[in-house]
C-alpha positions in Angstrom: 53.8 31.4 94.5 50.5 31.5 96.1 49.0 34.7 97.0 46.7 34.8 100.2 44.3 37.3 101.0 42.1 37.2 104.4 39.2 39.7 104.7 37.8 39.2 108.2 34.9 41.6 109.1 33.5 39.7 112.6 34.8 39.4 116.2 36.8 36.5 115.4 40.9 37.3 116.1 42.3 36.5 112.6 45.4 34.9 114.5 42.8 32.4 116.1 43.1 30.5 113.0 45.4 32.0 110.1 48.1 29.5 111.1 46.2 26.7 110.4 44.8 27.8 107.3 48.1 28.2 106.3 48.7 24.6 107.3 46.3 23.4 105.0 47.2 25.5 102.4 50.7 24.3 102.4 49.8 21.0 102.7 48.1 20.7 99.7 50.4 23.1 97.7 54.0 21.4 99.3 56.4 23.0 97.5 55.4 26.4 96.7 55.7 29.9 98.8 52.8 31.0 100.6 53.0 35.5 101.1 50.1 37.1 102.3 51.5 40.7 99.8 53.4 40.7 96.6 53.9 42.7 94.1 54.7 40.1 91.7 51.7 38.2 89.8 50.9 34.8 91.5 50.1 31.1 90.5 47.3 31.4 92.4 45.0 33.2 94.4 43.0 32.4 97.6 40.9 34.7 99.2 39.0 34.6 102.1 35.6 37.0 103.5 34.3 36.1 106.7 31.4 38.4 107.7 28.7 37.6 110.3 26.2 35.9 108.0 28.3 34.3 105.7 31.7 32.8 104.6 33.3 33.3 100.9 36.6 31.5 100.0 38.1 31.8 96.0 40.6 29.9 94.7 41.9 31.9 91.3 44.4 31.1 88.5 44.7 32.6 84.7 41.4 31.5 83.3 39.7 29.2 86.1 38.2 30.1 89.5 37.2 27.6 92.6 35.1 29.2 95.5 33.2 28.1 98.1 30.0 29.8 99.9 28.5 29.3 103.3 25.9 30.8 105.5 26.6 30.9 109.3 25.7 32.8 112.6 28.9 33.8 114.1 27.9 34.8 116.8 25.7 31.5 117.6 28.3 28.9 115.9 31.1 27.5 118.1 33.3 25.4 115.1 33.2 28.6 113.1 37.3 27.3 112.7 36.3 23.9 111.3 33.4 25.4 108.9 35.8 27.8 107.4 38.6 24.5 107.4 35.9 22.6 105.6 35.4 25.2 102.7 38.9 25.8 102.3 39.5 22.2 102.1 37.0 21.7 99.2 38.3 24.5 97.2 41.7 23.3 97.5 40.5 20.1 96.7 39.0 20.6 93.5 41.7 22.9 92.6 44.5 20.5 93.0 42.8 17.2 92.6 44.3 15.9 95.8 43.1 14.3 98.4 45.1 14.7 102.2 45.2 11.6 104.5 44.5 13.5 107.6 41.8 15.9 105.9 41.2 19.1 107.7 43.2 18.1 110.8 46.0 20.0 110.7 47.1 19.7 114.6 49.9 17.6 116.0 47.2 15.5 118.3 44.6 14.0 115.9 43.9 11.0 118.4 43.1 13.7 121.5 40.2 15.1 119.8 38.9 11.8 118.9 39.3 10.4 122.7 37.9 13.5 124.0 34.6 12.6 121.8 34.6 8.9 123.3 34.7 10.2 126.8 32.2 12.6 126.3 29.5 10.3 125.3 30.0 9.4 121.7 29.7 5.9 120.0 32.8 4.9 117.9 31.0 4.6 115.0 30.0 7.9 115.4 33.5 9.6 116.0 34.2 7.5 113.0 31.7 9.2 110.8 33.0 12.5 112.2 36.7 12.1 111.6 35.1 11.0 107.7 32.5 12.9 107.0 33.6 16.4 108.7 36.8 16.3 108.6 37.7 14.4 105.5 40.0 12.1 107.0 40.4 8.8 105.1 39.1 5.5 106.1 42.5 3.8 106.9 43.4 6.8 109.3 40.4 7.3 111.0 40.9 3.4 111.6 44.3 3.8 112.6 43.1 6.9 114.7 40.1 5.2 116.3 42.3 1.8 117.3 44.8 4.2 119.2 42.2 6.3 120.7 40.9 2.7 122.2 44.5 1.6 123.4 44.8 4.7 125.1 42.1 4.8 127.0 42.7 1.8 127.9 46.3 1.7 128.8 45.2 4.9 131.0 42.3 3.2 133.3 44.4 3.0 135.8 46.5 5.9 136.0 46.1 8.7 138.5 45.8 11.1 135.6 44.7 14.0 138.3 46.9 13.4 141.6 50.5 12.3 139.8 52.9 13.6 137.3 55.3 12.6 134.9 59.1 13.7 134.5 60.9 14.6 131.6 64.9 15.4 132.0 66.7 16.4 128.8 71.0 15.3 128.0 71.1 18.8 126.0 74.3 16.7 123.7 74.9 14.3 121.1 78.4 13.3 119.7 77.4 14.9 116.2 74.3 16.3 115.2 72.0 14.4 112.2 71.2 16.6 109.1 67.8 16.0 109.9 67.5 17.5 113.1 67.0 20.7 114.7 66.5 20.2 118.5 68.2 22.6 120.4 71.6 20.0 121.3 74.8 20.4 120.7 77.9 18.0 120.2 79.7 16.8 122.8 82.8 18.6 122.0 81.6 21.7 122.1 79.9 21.7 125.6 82.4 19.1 127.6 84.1 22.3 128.5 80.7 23.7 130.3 79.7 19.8 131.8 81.2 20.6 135.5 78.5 23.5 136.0 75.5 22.1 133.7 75.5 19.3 136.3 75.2 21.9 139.1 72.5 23.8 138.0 70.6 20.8 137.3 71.2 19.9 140.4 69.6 22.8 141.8 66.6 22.5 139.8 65.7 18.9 140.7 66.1 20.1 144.3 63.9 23.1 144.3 61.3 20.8 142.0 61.3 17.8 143.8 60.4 20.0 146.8 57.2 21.7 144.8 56.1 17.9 144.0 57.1 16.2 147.4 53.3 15.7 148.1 52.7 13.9 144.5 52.8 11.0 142.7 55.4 9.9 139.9 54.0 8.2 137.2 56.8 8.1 134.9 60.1 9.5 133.9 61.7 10.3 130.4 65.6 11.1 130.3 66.2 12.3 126.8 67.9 14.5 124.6 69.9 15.2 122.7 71.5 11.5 123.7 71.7 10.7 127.3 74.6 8.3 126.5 76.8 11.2 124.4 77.8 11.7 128.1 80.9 10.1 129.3 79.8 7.4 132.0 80.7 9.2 135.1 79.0 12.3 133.5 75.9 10.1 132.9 76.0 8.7 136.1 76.1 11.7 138.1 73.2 12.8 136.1 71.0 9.9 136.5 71.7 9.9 140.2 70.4 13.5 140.2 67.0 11.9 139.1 66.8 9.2 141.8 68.2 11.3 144.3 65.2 13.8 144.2 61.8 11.7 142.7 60.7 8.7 143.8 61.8 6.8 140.7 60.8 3.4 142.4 57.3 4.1 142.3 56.8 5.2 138.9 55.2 2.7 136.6 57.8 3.4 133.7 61.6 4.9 133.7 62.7 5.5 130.5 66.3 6.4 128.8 67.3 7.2 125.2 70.5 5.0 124.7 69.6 6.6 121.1 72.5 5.9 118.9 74.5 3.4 118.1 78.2 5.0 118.2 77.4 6.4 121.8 76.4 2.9 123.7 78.8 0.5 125.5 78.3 -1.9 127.9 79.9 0.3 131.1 76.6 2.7 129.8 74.2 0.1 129.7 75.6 -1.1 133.4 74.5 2.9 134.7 71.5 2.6 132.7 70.4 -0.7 134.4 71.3 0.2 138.1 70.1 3.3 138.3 66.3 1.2 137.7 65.5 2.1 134.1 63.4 -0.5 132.6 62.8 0.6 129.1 65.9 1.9 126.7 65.2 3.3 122.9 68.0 2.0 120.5 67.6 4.4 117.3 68.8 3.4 113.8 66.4 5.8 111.5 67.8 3.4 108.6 69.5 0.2 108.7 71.6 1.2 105.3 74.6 2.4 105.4 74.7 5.0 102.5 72.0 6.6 104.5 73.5 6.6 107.6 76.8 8.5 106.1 74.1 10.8 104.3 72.0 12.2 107.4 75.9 12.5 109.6 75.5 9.3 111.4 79.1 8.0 112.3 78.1 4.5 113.0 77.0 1.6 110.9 74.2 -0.9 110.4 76.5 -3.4 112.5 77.0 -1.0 115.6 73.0 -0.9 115.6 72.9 -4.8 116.2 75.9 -5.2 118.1 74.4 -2.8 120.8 70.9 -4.0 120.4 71.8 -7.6 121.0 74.0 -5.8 124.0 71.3 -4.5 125.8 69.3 -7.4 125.3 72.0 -10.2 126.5 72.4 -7.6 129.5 68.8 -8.2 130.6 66.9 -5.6 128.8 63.4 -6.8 128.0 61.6 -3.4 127.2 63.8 -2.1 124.0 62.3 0.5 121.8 63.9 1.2 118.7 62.9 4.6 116.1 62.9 4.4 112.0 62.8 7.2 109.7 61.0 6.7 106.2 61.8 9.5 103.3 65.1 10.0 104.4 66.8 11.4 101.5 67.7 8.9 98.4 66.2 6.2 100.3 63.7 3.5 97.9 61.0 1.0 98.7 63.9 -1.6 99.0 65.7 0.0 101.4 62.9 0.5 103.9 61.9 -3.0 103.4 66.0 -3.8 104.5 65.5 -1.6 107.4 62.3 -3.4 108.1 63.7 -6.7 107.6 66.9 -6.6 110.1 64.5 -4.5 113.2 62.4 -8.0 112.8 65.2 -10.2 113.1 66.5 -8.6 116.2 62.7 -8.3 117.4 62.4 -4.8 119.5 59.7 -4.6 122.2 58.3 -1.6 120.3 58.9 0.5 117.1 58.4 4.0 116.4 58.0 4.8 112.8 58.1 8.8 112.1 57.5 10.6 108.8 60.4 13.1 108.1 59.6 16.3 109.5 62.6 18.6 108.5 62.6 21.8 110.7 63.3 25.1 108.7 66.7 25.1 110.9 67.9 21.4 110.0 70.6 21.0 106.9 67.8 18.9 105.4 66.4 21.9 104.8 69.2 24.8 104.4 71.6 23.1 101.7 70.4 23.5 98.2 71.6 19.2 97.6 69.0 18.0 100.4 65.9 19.8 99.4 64.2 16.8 96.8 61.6 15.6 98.5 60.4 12.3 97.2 57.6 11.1 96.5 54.2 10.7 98.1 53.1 7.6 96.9 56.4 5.9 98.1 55.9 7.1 101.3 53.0 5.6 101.8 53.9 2.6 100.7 56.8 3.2 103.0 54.3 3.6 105.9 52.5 0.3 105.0 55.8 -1.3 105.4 56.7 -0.2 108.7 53.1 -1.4 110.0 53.4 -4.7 108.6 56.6 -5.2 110.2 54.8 -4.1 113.3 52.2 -6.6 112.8 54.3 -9.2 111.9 56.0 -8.3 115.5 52.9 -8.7 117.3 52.7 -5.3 118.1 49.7 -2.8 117.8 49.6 0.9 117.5 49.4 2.9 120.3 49.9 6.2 120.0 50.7 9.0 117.1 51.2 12.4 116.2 51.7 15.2 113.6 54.5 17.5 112.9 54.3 19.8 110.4 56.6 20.1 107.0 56.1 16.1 106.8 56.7 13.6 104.3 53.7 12.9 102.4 51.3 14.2 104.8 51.6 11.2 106.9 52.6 11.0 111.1 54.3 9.2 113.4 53.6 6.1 114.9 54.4 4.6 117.9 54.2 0.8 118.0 54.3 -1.9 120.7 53.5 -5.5 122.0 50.8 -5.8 124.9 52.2 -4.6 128.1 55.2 -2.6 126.3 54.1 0.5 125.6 55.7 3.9 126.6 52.8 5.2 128.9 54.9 8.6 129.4 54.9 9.0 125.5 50.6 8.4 125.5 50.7 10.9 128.8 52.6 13.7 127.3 51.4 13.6 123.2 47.9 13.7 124.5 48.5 15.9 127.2 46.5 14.1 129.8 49.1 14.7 132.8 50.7 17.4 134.6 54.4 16.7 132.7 57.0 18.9 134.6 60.5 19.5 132.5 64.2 19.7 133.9 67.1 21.2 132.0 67.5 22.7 128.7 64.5 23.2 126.4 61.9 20.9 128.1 58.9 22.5 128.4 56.5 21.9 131.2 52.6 21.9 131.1 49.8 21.8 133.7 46.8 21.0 132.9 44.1 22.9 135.0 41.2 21.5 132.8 40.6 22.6 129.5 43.5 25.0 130.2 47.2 24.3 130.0 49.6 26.6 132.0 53.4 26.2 130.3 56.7 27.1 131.4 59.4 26.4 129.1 62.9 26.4 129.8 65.4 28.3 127.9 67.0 26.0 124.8 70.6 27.4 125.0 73.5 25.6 127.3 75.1 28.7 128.8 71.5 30.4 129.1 70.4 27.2 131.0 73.9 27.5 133.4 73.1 31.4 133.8 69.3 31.4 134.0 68.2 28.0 136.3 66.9 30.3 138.9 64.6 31.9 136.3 63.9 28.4 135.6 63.1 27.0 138.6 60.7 30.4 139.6 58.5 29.5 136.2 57.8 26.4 137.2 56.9 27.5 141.1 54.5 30.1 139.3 52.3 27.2 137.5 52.7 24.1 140.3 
């Protein structure tokens, strides 16, 4: 148990950065509790006095003590978050004898910080030191970092980041829910029932949107989930229609769908997929072993995976995007490599390799059997094999983010040959474009500068039904 103690005596709003610190505290220290009161005697200690002159953090454990002192002018000093960050980190550090792959950088967007440095002025050898130097980042993910923070510039020259917007449209069902996951979808069976009036109040919305945007540009669309294709084919091709129906899907440089899994894709899918102009489809094993499968509630097999991928492909699907897990549970180096191995023989246009990130809600996370979580240096090595099958692919990184509660520390990586990468993906993580959100649990953001105005829709199925014209008025508010 670790004890944590915050003394704050400046202007500073302790919630302005006690999550974070909490982050990195948690990082460092995985699997132990972190209570800010106890009355039992802790493992350790850390305490932290901020006044307007000076900083204090203290590590403590029976018979040792860590601490850390700086001098500041609060009221002058604009990173006063990172300082404190910094100090915490070295205390930690020294404490533990660990070092963390992303440093001090506990947000989900560690390349949007670094491209917002590039565009204001700086040299990349000198966000480089940066990222090293003041954050603590290691070499090989500041690289990683700078080399995406290149690409997406890049990719973005020539994208009306101001005037246009990109759509997101969420399938809120899946025909059985992974252990893994804890996105707000539900199985097929249990909302088929409700399917006649989801459709109509997503019809409404798409209406009263499309009329708010009717004087903008689309730049891309994102149907996702939940799996699109849990839905029967009539279902899904009512839905789709909805989309093209009310946005100007033609002109949008990118229209992608989730076929997602394997035991939910068939040819009559891929057929509604295909007319309704979709030109980039995700295929998603997480594993190519078949223990693993069973083990995170998959129903279909390594097979299904390459019988639907080499589907798609002979159907005339040339921008196929397919997602790994690595530390699933009682998965080894071997196993990876096998996963590895079969995604190169049936060559994907781009691969997505994510870190496990089990949410507190997931059965990762709830069932006593789940919980070991394995072990770092694997999943690094792990890592190192998803990018050399990347590499060996032709492809190059192009965007990433964080999550927190991950495997090892690590992210998730999105990977692609020139010319097939998911611009919607590089427009939302980095939240460089207006993104508006239909149906249950998207969340929409405007940006209006260095501010983002949100409104998210509600997560639940029958709150969705019952609440669309709350919906809908959230989003009129904002655009």
């Amino acid at each position: 148990m670790i004890l944590l103690k915050i003394l704050n005596k400046t202007d500073i709003k302790t919630e302005h950065f006690e999550n974070e610190i909490k982050w990195l505290i948690r990082a460092f220290y995985k699997n132990e509790a972190l209570l800010t009161e106890s009355e039992e005697e802790p493992r350790l200690s850390v305490d932290i006095t901020m006044t307007e002159d000076d900083l204090k953090i203290s590590i403590s454990k029976a018979g040792e003590s860590f601490s850390k002192e700086e001098s500041w002018d609060i009221k002058k000093d604009k990173e006063a978050k990172d300082i404190l960050k910094r100090a915490l980190y070295k205390c930690c550090n020294k404490e533990s004898g660990r070092d963390l792959p992303w440093g001090t950088l506990t947000g989900i967007r560690p390349v949007k910080r670094m491209v917002s440095m590039l565009d204001s002025g700086k040299s990349e050898e000198e966000v480089f030191r940066i990222y090293k130097e003041d954050y603590y980042v290691s070499g090989k993910k500041a690289e990683l970092c700078l080399s995406i923070a290149k690409k997406e510039r890049e990719l973005l020259n020539d994208i009306d980041l101001k005037n246009g917007f990109s759509l997101y449209a969420g399938v809120p069902f899946c025909r059985t829910i992974c252990n893994y996951c804890s996105f707000p979808s539900m199985a097929y069976s249990a909302g088929e029932k409700d399917m006649e009036e989801f459709l109509r109040a997503f019809i409404k919305e798409a209406e009263e949107v499309s009329k708010m945007l009717s004087s903008r540009k689309l730049t891309s669309v994102y149907i996702g989930g939940g799996t699109p294709v849990s839905l029967k084919a009539p279902e899904l091709k009512e839905f789709l229609k909805i989309i093209t129906d009310n946005f100007d899907v033609e002109k949008a440089v990118e229209f992608s769908v989730e076929a997602g899994r394997a035991d939910s894709i068939d040819e009559e899918k891929l057929c509604i997929i295909k007319d309704t102009g979709a030109d980039r489809i995700s295929i998603n094993p997480q594993s190519m072993n078949e223990k693993t499968l069973k083990w995170i509630g998959r129903d279909h097999s390594p097979e299904d995976v390459i019988n639907a991928f080499r589907l798609a492909r002979n159907m005339g699907f040339d921008n196929i995007n397919m997602d790994t897990i690595i530390g699933l549970p009682e998965e080894d180096i071997e196993d990876v490599k096998n996963t590895f191995r079969i995604i190169k023989e049936l060559s994907p246009d781009s691969l997505t390799v994510h870190s496990l990130a089990v949410k507190r809600a997931a059965r990762l996370n709830t069932e006593e059997e789940y919980k070991e979580s394995p072990d770092e240096e694997l999943l690094f090595m792990m890592m190192d094999e998803g990018t050399k099958a990347s590499k060996e692919m032709g492809m190059e990184p192009y965007y990433l983010y964080r999550q927190k509660n991950m495997a090892g520390e690590q992210e998730n990586t999105g990977f692609a040959r020139p010319g097939k990468e998911c611009i919607y993906n590089i427009l939302m993580m980095e939240e460089r474009q207006d993104v508006v959100a239909l149906s249950c649990s998207g969340s929409t953001k405007i940006i209006r500068g260095d501010m983002i105005l949100t409104a998210p829709n509600v997560k639940s199925l029958k709150d969705y039904i019952e609440r669309v014209d709350e919906m809908i008025e959230r989003k009129r508010m904002i655009l």
